[in-house]
Structure formats: C-alpha cells, structure tokens
C-alpha beads as a LAMMPS data file, in Angstrom:
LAMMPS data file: protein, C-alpha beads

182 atoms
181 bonds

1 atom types
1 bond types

-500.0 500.0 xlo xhi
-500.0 500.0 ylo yhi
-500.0 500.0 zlo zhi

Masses

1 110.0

Atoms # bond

1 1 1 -316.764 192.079 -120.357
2 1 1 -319.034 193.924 -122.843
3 1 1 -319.116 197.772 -124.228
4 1 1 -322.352 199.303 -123.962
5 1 1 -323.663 202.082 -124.691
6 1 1 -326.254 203.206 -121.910
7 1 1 -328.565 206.205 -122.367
8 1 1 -331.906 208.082 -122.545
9 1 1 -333.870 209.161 -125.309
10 1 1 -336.394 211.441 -126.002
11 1 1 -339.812 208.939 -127.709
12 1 1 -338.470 210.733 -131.140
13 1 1 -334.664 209.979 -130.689
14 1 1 -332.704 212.328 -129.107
15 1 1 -330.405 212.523 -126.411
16 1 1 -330.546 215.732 -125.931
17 1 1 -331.589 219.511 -127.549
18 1 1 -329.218 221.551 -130.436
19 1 1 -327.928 223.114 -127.455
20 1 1 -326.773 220.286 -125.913
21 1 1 -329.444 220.008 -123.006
22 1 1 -329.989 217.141 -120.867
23 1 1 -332.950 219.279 -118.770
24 1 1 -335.723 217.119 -120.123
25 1 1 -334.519 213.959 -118.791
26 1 1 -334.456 215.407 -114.817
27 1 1 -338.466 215.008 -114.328
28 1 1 -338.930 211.583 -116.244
29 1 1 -337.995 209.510 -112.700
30 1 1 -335.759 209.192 -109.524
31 1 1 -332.047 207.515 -110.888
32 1 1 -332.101 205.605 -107.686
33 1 1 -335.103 203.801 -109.440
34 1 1 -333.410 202.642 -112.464
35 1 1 -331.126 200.109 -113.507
36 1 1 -328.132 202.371 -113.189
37 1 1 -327.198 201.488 -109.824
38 1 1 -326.700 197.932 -110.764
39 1 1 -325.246 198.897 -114.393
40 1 1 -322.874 201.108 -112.959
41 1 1 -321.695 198.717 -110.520
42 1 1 -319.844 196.711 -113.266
43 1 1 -318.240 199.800 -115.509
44 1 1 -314.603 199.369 -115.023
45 1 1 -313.739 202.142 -117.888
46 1 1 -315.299 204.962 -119.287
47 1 1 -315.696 206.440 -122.930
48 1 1 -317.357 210.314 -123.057
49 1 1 -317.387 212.911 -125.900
50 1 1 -316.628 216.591 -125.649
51 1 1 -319.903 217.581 -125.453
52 1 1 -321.364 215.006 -122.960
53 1 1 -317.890 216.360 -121.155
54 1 1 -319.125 219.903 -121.493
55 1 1 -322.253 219.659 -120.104
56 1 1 -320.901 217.980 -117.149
57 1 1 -318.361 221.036 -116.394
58 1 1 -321.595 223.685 -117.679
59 1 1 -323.842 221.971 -114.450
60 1 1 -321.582 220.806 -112.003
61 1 1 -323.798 222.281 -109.645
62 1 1 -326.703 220.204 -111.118
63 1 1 -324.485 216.671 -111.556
64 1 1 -323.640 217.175 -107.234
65 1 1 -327.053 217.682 -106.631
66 1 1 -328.345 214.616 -108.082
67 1 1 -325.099 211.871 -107.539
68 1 1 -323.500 213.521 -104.593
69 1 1 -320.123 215.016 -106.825
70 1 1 -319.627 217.573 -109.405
71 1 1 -317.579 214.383 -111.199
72 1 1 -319.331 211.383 -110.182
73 1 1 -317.694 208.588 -111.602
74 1 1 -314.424 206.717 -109.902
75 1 1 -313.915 204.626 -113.200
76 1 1 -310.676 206.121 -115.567
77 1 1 -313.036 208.165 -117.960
78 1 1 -311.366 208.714 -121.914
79 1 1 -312.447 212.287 -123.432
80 1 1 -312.754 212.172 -126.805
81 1 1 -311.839 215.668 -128.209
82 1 1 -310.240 217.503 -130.868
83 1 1 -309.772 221.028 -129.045
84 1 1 -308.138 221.584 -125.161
85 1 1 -310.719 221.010 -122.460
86 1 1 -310.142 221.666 -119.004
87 1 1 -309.452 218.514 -116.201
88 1 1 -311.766 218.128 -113.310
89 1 1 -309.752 217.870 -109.822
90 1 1 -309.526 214.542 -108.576
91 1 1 -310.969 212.880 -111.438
92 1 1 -308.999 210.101 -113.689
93 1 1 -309.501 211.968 -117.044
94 1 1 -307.649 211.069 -120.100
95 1 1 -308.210 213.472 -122.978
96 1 1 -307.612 211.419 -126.146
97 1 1 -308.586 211.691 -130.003
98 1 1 -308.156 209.045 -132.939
99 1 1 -309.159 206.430 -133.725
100 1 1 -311.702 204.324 -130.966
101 1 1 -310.026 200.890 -131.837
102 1 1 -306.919 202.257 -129.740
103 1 1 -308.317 203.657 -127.040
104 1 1 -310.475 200.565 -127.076
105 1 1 -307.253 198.697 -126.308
106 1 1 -306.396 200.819 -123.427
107 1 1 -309.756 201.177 -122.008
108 1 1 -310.030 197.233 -121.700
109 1 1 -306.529 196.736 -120.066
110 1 1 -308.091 199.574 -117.418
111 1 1 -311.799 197.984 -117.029
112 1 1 -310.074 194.559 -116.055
113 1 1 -313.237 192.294 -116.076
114 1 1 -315.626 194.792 -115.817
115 1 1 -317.932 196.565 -118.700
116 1 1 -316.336 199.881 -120.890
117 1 1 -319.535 202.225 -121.181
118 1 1 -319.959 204.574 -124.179
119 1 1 -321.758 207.679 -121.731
120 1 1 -322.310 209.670 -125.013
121 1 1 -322.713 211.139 -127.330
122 1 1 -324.426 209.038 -130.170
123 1 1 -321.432 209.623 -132.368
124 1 1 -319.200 208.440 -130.222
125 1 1 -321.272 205.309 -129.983
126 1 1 -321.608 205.030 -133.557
127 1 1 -317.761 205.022 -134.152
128 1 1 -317.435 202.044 -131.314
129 1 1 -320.149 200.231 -133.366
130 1 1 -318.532 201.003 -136.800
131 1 1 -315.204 199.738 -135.392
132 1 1 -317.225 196.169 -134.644
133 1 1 -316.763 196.837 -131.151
134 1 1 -320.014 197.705 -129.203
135 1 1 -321.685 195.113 -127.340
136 1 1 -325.073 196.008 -126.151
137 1 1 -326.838 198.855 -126.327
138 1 1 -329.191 200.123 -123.528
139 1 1 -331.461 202.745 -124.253
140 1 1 -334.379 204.207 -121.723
141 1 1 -336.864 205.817 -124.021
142 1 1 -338.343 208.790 -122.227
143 1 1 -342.271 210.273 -122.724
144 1 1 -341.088 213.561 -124.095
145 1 1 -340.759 214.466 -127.735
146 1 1 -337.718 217.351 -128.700
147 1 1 -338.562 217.419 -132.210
148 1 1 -334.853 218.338 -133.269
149 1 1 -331.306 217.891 -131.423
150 1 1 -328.966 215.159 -130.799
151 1 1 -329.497 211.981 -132.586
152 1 1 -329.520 208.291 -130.427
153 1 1 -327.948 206.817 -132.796
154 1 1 -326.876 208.645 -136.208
155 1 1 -326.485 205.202 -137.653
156 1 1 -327.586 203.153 -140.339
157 1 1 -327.912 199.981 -138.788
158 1 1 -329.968 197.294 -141.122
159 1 1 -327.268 194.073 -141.017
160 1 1 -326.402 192.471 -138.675
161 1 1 -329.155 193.480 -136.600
162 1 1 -329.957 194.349 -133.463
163 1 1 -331.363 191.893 -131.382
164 1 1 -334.221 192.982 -128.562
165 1 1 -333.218 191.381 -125.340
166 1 1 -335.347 192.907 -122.579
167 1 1 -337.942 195.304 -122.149
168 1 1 -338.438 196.734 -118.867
169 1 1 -341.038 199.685 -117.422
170 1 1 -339.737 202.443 -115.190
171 1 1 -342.719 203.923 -113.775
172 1 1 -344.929 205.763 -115.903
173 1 1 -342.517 207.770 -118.282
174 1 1 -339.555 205.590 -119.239
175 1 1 -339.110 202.166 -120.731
176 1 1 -335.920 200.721 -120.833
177 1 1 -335.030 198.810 -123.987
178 1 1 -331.720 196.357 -124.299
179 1 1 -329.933 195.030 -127.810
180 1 1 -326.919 193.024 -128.305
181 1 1 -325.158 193.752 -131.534
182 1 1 -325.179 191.142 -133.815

Bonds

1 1 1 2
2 1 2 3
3 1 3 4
4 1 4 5
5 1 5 6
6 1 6 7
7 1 7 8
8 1 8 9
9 1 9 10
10 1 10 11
11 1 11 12
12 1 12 13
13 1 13 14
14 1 14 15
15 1 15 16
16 1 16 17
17 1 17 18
18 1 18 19
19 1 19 20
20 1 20 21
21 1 21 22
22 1 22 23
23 1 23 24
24 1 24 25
25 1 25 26
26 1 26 27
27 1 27 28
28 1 28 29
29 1 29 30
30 1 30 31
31 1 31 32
32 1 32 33
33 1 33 34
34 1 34 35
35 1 35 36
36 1 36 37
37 1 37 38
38 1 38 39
39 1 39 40
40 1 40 41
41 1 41 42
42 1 42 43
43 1 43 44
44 1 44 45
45 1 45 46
46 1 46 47
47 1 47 48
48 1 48 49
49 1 49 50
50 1 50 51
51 1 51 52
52 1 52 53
53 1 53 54
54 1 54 55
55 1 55 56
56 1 56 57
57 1 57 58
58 1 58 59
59 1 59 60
60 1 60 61
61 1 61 62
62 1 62 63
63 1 63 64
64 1 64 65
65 1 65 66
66 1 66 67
67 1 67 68
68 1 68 69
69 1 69 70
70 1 70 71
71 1 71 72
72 1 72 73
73 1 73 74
74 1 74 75
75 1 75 76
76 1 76 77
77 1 77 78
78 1 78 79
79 1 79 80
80 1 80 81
81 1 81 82
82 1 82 83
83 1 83 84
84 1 84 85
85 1 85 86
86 1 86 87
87 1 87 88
88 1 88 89
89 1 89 90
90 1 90 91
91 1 91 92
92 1 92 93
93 1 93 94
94 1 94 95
95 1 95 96
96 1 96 97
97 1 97 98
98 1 98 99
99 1 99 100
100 1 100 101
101 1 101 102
102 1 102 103
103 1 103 104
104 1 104 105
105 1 105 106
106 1 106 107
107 1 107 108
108 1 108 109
109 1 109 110
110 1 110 111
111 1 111 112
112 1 112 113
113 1 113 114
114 1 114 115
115 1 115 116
116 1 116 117
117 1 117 118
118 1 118 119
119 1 119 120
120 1 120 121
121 1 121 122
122 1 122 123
123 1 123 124
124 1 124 125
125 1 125 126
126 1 126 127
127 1 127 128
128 1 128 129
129 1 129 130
130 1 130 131
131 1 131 132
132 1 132 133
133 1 133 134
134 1 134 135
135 1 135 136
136 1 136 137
137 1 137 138
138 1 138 139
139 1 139 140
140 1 140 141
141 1 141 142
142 1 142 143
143 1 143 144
144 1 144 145
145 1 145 146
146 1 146 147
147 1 147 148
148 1 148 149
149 1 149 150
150 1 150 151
151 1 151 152
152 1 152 153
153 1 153 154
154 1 154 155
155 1 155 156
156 1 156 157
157 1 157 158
158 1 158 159
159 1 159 160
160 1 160 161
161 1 161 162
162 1 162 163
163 1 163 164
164 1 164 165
165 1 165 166
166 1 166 167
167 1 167 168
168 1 168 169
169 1 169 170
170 1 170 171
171 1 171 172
172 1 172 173
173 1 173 174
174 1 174 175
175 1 175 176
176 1 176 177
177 1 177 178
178 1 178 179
179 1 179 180
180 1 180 181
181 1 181 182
C-alpha cells in the first residue's frame, strides 16, 4: 500500500493555469493509452483539493465525455476544503479539513490494501509529503509550456531525495516520470 501522488505537468511545472485550467492537458494523448488504467486499478482511497474538486463540478460535461461519468471515480474520495462545497449525487464524498496525518488514518482503514492517491492539487501533495507520508510520486510531463499557474510541486525538496525509478514515453508529447520518496 503506497500514497502517490499521480499527475501531469506542463514541461515548465504546472498543473494547471491561474485560473485553474486543465484544457491543455486534453490534446497531449488518448487516457486509454496511459498508465492510468492500470494505476487506477489499485486506488482504494482518494485525497482531492477544493480546486481540483471545482473544476470537476465547473466541466462535468467535459469529465463524462472523456471517462463515461460526470464523477468518475468509485473509490471514497476526501475533499480537502475550508469553505462549503456542494456533494455530487451518488458519489462517496467526504468533505474534510485539518490536518492530512488524520485523514491519512482514515483514508488507509478505507483503501484496505490498495494505494491512497493524492489527485491534486500540488499543495495538497506537498502537505502529505511534509507529514512524511507520500510514497511515490508519478508525474507525466506534458510538451506544452504555461509560463505561470499552478505549481507541481511548491516544495523544497533537497534531503532525502527523490529517487528516479522509471522513465516511460507516451507517444510523442508526454513522458511519464516515477520517484519514491526517500
């Protein structure tokens, strides 16, 4: 059982634009064609900021039209926000806020012997990782540059370091890059 954080990047860092945009990502490659399939397959537990949240309610529309469901994950999915946000039908939501190391708790009791995934954003991420308890980190670099937005990774992460496990080529605009945490 590991937590991982799994998620695209622009080549200069960012998950997404100031505004919170994802649209970038949508030509880079077919999701059937990466390793989500099989990395999804062993998420027992979610872990999702308000934002990432917020742009899945903004293009519902959008998230059915690529996965099949306006909410497309069966795994219990934690929320972490500090303001109300409104609960998808059907989906196992928890809105929670605090500190990650008890959620953690919660979220491992749910994901049995499966893998807790960090969706986003890189905060979120950051405050698993500053808790000592992210695993792996997964990260498709995409051949777009933003120039300004959302930040991978707003960490400073010199020791212990990150340690390159794989490498692998998704067609001709994404690489996918894997590191355990030391």
């Amino acid at each position: 059982m590991k937590t991982q954080y799994y998620t695209a990047s622009s080549l200069d860092g960012f998950i997404a634009t100031e505004d919170d945009s994802l649209e970038w990502l949508f030509s880079l490659g077919d999701l059937n064609d990466s390793s989500y399939p099989a990395f999804i397959a062993e998420v027992g537990a979610l872990a999702m900021g308000a934002s990432t949240y917020e742009w899945m309610l903004r293009n519902a529309d959008m998230v059915a039209a690529e996965t099949g469901s306006p909410w497309p994950y069966t795994q219990p999915t934690w929320i972490f926000t500090h303001r109300p946000l409104p609960a998808i039908e059907g989906a196992d939501i928890r809105f929670v806020h605090g500190d990650v190391r008890d959620v953690h708790a919660q979220m491992r009791t749910a994901a049995g012997a499966k893998n807790i995934w960090i969706v986003g954003g890189g905060d979120l991420a950051g405050q698993f990782h500053d808790a000592g308890l992210l695993d792996e980190l997964i990260i498709q670099i995409g051949s777009v540059t933003l120039g300004k937005g959302k930040q991978v990774f707003p960490r400073r992460v010199l020791s212990p370091t990150l340690r390159l496990t794989a490498v692998r080529q998704m067609g001709g605009g994404m690489v996918e890059l894997r590191y355990e945490v030391g």
